[in-house]
N, C-alpha and C positions, 0 to 999 in steps of 0.2 A: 647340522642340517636345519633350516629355513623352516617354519611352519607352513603347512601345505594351505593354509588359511591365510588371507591376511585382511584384517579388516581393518576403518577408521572409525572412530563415535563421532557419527557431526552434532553439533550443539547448532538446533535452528529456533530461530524466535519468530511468533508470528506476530506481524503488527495488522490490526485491526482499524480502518479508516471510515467512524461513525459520520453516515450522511444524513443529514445536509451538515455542510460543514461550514465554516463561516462567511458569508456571503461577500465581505470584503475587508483588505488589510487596516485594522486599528494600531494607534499608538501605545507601544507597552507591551503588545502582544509578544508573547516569545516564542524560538524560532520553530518548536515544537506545531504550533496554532497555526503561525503561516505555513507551515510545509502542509498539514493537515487542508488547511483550506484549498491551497492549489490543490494537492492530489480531488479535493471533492470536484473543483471544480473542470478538471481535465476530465472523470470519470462522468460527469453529466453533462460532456459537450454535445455537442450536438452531429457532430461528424462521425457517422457508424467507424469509419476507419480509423480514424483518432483514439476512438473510446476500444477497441481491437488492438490498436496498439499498446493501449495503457494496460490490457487487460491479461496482455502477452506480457511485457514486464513484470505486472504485478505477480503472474505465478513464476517468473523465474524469482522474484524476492521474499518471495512468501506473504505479498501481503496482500489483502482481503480486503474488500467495503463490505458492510453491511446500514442496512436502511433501521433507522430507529423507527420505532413502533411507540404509536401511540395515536 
């Protein structure tokens, strides 16, 4: 007999997108930098809907901006 239970463990990683991120693509940078800067910069577009949709993605993949402080 089947356990009346069934459960999965999900393993989720949250990645964290510190803004501002880099204002534009340098030579050298690796692909880590550039992914980071487009995501800063799709997240500070300027199109409410744009920034709705990125914001709708970003919780279905777990990931987060935060504003650096200082």
């Amino acid at each position: 007999m089947g356990a009346a239970i069934e459960y999965q463990k999900l393993m989720t990683e949250i990645v964290f997108i510190n803004l501002p991120g880099p204002a534009e693509p340098t030579p050298g940078m690796s692909g880590g930098e550039l992914l980071h800067g487009f995501l800063a910069e799709l997240y500070q577009g300027a199109s409410p809907e744009v920034k709705n949709y990125v914001m709708l993605l970003c919780s279905k993949w777990n990931v987060h901006y935060r504003e650096s402080r200082g």
